[in-house]
C-alpha positions in Angstrom: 18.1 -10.9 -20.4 14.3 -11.8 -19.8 12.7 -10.3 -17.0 13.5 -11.3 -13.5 11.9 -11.6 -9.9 14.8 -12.4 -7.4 13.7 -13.0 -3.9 16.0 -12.7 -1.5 15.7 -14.8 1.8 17.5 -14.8 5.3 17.4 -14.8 8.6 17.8 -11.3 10.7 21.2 -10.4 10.2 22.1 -12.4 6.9 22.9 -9.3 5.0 19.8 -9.3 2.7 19.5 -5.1 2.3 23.2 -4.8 1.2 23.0 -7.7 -1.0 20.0 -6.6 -2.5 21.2 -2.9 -3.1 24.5 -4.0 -4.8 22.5 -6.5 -7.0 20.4 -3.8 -8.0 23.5 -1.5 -9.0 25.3 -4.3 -10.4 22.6 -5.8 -12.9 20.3 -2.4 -13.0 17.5 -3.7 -11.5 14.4 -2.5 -9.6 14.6 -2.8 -5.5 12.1 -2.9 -2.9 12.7 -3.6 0.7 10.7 -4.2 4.0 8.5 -1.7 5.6 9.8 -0.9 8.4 10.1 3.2 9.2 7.0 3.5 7.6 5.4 0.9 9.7 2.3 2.0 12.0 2.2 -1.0 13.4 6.0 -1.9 14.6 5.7 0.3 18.0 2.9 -0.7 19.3 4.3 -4.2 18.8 7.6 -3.9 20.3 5.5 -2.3 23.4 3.6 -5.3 23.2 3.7 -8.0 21.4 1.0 -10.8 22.2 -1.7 -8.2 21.9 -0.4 -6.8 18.4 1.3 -9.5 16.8 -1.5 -10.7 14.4 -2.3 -7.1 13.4 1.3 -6.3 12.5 1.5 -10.0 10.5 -1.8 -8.7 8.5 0.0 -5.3 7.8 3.3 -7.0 6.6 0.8 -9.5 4.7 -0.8 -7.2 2.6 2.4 -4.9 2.4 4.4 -7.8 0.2 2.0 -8.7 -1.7 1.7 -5.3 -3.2 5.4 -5.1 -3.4 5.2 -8.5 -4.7 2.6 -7.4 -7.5 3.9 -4.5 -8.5 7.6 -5.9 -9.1 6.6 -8.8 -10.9 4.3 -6.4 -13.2 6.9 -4.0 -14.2 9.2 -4.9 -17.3 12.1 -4.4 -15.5 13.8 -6.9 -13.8 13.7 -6.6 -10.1 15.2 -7.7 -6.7 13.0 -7.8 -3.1 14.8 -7.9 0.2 12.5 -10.3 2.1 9.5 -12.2 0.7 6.0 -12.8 1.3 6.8 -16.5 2.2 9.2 -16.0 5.2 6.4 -13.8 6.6 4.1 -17.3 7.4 6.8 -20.2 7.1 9.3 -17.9 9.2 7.8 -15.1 11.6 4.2 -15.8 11.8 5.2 -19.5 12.6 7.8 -18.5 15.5 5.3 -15.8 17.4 2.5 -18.8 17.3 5.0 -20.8 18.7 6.1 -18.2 21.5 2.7 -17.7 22.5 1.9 -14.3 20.5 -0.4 -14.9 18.4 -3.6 -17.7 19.4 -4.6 -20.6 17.8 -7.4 -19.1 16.5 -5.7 -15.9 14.9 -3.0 -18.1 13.6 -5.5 -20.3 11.4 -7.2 -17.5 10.2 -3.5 -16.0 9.3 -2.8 -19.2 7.7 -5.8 -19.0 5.4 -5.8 -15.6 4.4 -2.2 -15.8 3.6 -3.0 -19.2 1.2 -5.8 -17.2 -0.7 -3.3 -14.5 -1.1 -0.5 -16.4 -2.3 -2.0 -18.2 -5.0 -2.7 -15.8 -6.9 0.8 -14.1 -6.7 3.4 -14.8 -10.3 6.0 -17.2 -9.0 9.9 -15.4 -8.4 12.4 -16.8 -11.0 15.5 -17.6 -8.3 14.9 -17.5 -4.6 18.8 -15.8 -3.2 18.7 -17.9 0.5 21.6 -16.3 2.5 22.5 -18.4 5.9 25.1 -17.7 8.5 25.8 -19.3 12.1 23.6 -17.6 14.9 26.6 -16.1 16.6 27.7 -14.3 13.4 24.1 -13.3 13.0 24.3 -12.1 16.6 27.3 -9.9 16.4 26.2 -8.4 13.5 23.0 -7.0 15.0 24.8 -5.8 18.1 27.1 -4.0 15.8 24.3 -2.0 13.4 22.8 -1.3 16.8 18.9 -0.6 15.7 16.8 0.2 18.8 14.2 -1.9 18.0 16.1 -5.4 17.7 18.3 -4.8 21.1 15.6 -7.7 22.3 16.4 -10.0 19.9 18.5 -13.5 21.6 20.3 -16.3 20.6 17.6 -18.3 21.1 15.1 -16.6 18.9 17.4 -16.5 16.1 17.9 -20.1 16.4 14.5 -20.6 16.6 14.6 -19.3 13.3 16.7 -20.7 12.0 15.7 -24.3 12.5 12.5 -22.9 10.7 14.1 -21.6 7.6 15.9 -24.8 7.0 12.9 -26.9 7.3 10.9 -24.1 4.4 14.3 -24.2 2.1 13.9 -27.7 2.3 10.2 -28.0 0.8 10.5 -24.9 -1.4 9.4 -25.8 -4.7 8.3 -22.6 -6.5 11.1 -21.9 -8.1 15.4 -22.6 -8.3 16.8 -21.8 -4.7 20.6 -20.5 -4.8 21.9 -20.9 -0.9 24.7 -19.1 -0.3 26.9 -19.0 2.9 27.1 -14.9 3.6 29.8 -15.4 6.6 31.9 -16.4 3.8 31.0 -13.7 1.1 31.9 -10.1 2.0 29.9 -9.1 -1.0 29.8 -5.6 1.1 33.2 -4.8 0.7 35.0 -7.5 -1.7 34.4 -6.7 -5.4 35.6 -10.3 -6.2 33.0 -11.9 -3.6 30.2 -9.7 -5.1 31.3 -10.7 -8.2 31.2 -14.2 -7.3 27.3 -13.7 -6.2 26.0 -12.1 -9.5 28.1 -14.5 -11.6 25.9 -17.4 -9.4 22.8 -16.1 -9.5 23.4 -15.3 -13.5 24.1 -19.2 -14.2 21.1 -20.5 -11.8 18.6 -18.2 -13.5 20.2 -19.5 -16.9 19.1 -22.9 -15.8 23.1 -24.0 -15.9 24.6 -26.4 -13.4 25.6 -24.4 -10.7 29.5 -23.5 -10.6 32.3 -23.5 -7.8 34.6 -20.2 -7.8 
């Protein structure tokens, strides 16, 4: 197989860390994943978020596209949990909207984040993964991670009315949506099955099939 650059997408909660570590096994591919214990900037931001919000969007900016770079410049296929694009269309969009990051910081976001993108190698298959905001919910209340115990309905939903309006003008390469309430590709062979055998006929260019 050619090389690859999968991009998996998804809202907080969507299951994009264990689907991207079992593709990985599956097919052998590379893996990269957010920065997030690593993060300097994530504290700060969670103490207080209108006063750090553009500096941790400029961290996480510059952050995937290096990952970005360096997994579409290795031979080897590879497989990212969370792209560059969510990072604007998604997160950067919702904490304008909330009030965390200014007008001014945002446009000057918005540019930098254009120059940068331009000049990143397209992915071959964007992997979206959606789910119902009260699945979403009871799934972050179950991993229990101190630093999303603030996260609410209506945040999620928030964010979720913005990553169906980005999937819908995505052009830069095939999207394969898949409903992950519905695929228990953690613990169901078959259903994880059923993912790689998908993403295998949408990167083939095939029509895609019905299991």
């Amino acid at each position: 197989m050619p090389k690859r650059l999968i991009l998996v997408a998804g809202n907080i909660g969507s299951g994009k860390t264990s689907l991207t570590e079992r593709i990985g096994a599956r097919l052998g591919w590379l893996t990269a994943y957010e920065s997030v214990v690593d993060n300097p900037y994530l504290p700060d931001f969670y103490a207080n978020m209108r006063e750090w919000a553009f500096h941790l969007q400029i961290y996480f900016l510059g952050h995937r596209a290096e990952q970005h770079l360096q997994m579409a410049q290795d031979p080897r296929s590879a497989i990212i949990d969370r792209s560059i694009y969510e990072d604007a269309h998604i997160f950067a969009r919702a904490l304008h909207h909330l009030g965390n990051i200014n007008e001014r910081d945002y446009q000057t976001y918005r540019h930098l984040y254009q120059l940068v993108v331009k000049r990143l190698p397209p992915p071959s298959l964007l992997v979206y993964l959606k789910a119902p905001v009260s699945v979403l919910m009871d799934r972050i209340q179950q991993r229990g991670r101190e630093i999303e115990t603030g996260i609410d309905e209506d945040y999620l939903t928030l964010l979720d009315t913005y990553y169906d309006e980005w999937i819908q003008s995505f052009d830069l390469c095939p999207v394969l949506t898949l409903r992950s309430d519905s695929l228990d590709f953690v613990h169901d062979p078959k259903h994880l099955n059923e993912v790689v055998n998908r993403i295998q006929h949408k990167l083939a260019g095939k029509e895609e099939i019905v299991f």
